[in-house]
Biopython code that builds the backbone (N, CA, C, O; Angstrom):
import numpy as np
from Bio.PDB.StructureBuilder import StructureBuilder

atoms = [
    (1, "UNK", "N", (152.952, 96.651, 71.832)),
    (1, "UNK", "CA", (151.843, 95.711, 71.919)),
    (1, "UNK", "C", (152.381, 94.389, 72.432)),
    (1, "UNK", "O", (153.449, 93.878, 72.093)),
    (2, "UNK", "N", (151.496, 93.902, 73.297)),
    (2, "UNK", "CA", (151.966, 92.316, 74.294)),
    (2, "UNK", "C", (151.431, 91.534, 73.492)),
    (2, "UNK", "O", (150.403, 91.897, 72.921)),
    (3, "UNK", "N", (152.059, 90.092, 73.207)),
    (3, "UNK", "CA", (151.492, 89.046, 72.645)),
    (3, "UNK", "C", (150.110, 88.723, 72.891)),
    (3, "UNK", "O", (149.367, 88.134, 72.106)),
    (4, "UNK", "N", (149.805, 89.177, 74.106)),
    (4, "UNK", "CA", (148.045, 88.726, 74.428)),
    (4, "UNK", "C", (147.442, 90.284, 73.617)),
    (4, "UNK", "O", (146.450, 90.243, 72.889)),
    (5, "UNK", "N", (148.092, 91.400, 73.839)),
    (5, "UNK", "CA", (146.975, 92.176, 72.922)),
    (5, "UNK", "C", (146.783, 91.586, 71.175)),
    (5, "UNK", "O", (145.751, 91.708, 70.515)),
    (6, "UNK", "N", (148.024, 90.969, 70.722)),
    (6, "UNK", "CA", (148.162, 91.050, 69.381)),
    (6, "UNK", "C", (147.408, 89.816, 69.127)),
    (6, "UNK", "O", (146.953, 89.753, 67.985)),
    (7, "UNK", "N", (147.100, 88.586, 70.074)),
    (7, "UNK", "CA", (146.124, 87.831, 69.864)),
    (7, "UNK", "C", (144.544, 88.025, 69.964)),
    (7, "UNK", "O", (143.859, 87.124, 69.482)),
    (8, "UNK", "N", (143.976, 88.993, 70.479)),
    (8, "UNK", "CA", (142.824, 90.137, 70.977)),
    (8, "UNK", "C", (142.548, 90.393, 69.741)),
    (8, "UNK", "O", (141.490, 89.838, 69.443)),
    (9, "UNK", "N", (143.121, 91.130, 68.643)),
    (9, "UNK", "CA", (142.992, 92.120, 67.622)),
    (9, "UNK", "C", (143.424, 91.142, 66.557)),
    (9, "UNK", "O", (143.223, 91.682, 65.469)),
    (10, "UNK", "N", (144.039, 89.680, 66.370)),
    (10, "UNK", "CA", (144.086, 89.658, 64.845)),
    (10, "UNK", "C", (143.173, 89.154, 64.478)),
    (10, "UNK", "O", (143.137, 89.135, 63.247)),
    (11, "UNK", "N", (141.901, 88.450, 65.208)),
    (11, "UNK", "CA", (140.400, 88.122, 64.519)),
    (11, "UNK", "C", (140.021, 89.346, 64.184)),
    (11, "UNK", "O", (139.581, 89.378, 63.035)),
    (12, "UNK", "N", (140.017, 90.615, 64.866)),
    (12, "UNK", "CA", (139.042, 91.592, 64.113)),
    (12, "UNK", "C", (140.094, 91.919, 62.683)),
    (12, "UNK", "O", (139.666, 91.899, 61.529)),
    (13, "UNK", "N", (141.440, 92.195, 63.041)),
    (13, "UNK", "CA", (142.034, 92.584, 61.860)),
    (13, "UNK", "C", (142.134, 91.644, 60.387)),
    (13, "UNK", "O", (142.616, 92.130, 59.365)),
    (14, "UNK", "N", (141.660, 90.387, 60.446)),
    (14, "UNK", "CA", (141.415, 89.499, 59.915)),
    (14, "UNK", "C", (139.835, 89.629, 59.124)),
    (14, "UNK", "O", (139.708, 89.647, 57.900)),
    (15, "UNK", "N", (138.972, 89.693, 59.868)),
    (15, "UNK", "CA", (137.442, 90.085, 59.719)),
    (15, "UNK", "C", (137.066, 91.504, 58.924)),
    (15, "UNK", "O", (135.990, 91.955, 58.533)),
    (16, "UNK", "N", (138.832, 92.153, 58.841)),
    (16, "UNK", "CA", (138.312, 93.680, 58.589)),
    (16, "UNK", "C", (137.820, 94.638, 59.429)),
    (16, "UNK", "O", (137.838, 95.793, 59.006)),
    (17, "UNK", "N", (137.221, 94.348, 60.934)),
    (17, "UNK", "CA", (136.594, 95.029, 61.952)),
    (17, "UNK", "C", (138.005, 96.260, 62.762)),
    (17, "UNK", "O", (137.854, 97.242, 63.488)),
    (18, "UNK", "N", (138.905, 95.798, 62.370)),
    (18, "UNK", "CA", (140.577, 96.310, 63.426)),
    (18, "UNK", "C", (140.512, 97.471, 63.393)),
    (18, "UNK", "O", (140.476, 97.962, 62.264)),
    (19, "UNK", "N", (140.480, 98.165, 64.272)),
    (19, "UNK", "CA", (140.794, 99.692, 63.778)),
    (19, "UNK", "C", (141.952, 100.450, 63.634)),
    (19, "UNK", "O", (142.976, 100.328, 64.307)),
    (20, "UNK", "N", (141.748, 101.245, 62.721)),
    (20, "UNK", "CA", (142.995, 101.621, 61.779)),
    (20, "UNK", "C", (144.256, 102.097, 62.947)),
    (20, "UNK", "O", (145.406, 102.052, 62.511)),
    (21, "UNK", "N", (144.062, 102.551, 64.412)),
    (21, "UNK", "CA", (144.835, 102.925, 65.286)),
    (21, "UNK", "C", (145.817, 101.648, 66.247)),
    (21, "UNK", "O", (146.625, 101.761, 67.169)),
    (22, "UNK", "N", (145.154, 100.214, 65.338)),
    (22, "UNK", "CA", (145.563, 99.038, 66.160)),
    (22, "UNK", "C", (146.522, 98.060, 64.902)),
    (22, "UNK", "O", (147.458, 97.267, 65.006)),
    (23, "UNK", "N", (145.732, 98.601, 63.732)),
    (23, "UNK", "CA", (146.912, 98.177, 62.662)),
    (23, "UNK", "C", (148.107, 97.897, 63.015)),
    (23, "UNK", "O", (148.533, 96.836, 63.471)),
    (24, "UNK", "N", (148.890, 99.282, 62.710)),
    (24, "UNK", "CA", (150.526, 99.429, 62.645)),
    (24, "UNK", "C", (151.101, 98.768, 64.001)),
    (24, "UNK", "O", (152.115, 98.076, 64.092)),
    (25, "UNK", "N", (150.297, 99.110, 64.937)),
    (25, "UNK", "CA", (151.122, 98.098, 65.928)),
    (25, "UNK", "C", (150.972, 97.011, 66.030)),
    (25, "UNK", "O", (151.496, 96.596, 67.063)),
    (26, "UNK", "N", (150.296, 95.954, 65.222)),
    (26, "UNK", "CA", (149.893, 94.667, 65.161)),
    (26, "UNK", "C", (150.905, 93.849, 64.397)),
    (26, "UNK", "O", (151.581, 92.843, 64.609)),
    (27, "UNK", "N", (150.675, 94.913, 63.190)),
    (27, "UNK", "CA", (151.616, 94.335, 61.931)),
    (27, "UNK", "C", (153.219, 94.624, 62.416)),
    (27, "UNK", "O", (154.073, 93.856, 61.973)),
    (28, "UNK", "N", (153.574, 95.568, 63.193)),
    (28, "UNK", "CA", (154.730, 95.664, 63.642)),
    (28, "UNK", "C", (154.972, 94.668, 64.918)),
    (28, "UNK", "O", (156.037, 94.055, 64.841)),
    (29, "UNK", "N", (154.451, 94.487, 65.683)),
    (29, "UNK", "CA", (154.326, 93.087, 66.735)),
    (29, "UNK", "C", (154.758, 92.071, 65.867)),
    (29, "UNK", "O", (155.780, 91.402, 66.013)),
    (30, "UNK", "N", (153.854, 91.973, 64.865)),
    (30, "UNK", "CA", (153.773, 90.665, 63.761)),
    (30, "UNK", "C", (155.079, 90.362, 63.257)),
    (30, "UNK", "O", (155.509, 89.209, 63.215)),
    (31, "UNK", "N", (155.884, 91.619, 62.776)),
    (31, "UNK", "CA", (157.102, 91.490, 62.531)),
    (31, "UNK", "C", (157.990, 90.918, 63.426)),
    (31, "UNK", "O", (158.582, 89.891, 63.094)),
    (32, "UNK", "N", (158.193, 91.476, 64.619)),
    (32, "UNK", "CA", (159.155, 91.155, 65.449)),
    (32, "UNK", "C", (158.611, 90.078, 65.862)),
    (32, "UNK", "O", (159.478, 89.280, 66.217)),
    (33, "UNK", "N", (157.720, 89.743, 65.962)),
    (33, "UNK", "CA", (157.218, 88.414, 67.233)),
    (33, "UNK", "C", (156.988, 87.183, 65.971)),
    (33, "UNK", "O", (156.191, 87.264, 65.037)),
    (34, "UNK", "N", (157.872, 86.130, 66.245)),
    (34, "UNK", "CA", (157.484, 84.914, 65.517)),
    (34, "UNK", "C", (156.522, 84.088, 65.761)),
    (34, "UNK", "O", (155.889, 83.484, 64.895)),
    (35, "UNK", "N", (156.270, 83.973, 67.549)),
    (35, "UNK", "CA", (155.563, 83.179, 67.612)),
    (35, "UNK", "C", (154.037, 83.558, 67.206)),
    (35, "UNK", "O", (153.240, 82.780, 66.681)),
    (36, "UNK", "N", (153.778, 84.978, 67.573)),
    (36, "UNK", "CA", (152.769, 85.214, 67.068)),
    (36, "UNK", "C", (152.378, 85.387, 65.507)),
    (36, "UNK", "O", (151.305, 85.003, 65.042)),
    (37, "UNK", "N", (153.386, 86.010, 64.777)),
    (37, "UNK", "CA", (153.443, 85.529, 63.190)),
    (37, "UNK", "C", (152.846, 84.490, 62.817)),
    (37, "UNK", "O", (152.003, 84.416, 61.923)),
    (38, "UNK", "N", (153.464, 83.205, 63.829)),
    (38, "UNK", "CA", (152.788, 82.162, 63.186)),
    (38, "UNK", "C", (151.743, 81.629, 63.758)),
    (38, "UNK", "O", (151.223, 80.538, 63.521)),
    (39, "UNK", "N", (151.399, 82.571, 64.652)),
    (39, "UNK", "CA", (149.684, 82.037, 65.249)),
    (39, "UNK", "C", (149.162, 83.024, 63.919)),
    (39, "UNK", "O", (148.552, 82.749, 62.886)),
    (40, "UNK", "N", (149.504, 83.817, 64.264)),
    (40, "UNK", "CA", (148.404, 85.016, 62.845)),
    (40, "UNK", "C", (148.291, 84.012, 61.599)),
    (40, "UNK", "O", (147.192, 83.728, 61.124)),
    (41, "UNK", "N", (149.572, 83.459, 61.067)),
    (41, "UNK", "CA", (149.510, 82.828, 59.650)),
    (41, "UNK", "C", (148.521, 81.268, 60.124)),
    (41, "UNK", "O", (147.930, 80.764, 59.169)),
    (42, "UNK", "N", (148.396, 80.750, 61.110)),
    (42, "UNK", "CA", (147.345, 79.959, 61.235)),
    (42, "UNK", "C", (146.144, 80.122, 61.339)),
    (42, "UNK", "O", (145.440, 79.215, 60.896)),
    (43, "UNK", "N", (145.535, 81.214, 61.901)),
    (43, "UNK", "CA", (144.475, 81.843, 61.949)),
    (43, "UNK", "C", (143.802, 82.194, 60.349)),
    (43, "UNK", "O", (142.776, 81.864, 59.755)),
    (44, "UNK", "N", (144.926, 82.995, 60.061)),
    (44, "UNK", "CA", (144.445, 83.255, 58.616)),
    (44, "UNK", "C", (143.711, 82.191, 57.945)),
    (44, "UNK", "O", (142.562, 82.296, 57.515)),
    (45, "UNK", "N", (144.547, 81.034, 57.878)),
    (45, "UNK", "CA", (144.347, 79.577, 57.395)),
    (45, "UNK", "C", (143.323, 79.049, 57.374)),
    (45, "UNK", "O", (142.744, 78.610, 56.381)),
    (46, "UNK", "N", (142.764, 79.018, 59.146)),
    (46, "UNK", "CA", (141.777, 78.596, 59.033)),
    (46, "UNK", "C", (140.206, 79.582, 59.290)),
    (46, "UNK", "O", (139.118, 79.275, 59.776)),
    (47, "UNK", "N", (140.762, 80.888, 58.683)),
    (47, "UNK", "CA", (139.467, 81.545, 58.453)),
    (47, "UNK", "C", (139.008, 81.422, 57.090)),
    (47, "UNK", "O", (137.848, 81.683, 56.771)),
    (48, "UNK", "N", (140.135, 80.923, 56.052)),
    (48, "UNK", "CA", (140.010, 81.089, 54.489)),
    (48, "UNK", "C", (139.656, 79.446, 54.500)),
    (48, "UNK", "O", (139.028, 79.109, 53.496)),
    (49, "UNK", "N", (139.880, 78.598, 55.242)),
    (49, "UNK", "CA", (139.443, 76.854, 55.045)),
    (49, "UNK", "C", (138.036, 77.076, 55.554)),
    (49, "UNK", "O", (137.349, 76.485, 54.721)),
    (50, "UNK", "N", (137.431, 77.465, 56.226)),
    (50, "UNK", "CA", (136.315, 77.678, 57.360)),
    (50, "UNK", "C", (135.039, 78.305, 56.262)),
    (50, "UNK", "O", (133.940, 77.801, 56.027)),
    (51, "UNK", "N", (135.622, 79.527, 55.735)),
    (51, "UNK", "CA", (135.202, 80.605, 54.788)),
    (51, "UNK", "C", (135.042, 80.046, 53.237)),
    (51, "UNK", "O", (134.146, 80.439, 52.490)),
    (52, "UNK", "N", (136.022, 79.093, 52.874)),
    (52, "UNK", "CA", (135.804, 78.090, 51.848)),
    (52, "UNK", "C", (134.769, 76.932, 51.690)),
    (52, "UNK", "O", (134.092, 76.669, 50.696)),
    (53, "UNK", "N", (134.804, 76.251, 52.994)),
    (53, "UNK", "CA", (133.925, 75.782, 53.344)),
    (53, "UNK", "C", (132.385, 75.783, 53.402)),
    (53, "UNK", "O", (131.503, 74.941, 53.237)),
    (54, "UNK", "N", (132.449, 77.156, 53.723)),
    (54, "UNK", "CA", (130.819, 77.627, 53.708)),
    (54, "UNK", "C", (130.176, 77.752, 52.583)),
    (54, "UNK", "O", (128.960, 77.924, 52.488)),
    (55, "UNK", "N", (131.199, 77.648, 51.401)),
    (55, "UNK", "CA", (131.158, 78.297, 50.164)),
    (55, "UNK", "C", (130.212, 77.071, 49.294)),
    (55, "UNK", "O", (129.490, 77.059, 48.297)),
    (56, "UNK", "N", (130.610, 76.252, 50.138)),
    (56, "UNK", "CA", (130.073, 74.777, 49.277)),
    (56, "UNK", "C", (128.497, 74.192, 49.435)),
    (56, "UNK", "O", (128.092, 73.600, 50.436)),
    (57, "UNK", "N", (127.681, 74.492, 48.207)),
    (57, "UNK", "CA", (126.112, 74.406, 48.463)),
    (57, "UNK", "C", (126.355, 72.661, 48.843)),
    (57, "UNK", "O", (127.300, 71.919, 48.578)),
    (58, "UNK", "N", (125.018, 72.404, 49.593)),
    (58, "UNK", "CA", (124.968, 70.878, 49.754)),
    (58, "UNK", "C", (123.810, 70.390, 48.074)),
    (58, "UNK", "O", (123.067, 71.151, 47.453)),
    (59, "UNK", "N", (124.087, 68.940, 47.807)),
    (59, "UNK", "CA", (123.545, 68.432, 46.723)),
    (59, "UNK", "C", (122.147, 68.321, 47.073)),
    (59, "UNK", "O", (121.803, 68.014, 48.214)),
    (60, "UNK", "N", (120.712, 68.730, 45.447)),
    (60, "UNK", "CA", (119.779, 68.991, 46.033)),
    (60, "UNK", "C", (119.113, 67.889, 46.477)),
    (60, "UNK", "O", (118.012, 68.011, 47.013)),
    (61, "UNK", "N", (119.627, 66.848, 46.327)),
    (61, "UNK", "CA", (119.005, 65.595, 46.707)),
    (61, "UNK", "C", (118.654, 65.819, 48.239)),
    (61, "UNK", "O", (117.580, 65.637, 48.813)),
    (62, "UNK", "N", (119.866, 66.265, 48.733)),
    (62, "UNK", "CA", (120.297, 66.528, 50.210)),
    (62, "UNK", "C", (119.030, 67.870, 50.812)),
    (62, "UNK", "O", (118.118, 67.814, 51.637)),
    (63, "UNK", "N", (119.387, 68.632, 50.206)),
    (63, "UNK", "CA", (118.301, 69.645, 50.824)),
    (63, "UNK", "C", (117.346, 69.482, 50.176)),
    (63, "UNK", "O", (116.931, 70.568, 49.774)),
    (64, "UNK", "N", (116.582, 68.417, 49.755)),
    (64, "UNK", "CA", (115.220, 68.359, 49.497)),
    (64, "UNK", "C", (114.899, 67.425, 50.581)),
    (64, "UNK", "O", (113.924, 67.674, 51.290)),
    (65, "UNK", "N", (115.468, 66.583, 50.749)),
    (65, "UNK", "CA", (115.831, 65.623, 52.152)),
    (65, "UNK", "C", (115.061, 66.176, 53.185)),
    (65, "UNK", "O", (113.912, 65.947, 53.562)),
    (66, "UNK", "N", (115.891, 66.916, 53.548)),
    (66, "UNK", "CA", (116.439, 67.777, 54.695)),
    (66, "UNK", "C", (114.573, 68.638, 55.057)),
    (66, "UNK", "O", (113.718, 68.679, 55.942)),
    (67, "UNK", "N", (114.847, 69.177, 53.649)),
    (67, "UNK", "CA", (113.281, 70.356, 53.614)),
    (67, "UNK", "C", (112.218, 69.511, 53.976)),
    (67, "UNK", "O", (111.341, 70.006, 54.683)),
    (68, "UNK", "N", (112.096, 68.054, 53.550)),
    (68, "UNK", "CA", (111.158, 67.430, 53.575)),
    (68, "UNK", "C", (110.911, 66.541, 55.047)),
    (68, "UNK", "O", (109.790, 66.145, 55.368)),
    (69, "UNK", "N", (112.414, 66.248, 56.058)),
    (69, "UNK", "CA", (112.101, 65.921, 57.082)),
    (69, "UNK", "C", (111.277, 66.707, 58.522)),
    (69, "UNK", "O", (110.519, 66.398, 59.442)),
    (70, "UNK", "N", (112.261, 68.312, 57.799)),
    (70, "UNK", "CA", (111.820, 69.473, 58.348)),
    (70, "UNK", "C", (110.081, 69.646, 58.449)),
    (70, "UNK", "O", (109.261, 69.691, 59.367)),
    (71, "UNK", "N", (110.051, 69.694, 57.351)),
    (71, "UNK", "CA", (108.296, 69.802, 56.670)),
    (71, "UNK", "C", (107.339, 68.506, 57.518)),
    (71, "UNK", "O", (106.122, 68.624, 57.377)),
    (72, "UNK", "N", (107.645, 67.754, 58.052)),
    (72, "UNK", "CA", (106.568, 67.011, 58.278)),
    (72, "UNK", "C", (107.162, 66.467, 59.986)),
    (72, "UNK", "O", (106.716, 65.415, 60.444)),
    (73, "UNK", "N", (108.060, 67.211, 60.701)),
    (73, "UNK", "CA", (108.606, 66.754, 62.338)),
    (73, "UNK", "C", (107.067, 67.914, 62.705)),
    (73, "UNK", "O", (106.728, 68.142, 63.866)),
]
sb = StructureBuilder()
sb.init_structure("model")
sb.init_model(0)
sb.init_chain("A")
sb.init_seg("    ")
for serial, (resi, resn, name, xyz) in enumerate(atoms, 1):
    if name == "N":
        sb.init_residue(resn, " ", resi, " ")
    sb.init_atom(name, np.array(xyz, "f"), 0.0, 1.0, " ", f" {name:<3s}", serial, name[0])
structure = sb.get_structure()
């Protein structure tokens, strides 16, 4: 696997979407290849900051706000 395939496949393998025939050669790329290691370990990063993120309701002050500017444009 070429550094451009192993950048192709670690959003899906990340997402869970990877298919099981693209695994082992990813994670074995992953091994040998540093630079991509550490694109993968950034990626990761910011799918779990991104994914954390989303996690956070806004205050209802805020979405009553929001509902109410909505409600009357």
């Amino acid at each position: 696997m070429t550094c451009e395939d192993a950048h192709l496949h670690m959003h899906d393998y990340l997402s869970g979407e990877l298919g099981a025939e693209y695994r082992k050669p990813l994670m074995d790329h992953l091994d040998a290849c540093p630079n991509c290691r550490k694109f993968f370990l950034q990626t990761q990063q910011m799918q779990t900051f991104v994914r954390n993120a989303m996690s956070v309701a806004a205050p209802s002050e805020l979405q009553s706000a929001v509902q109410s500017i909505l409600a009357n444009a």
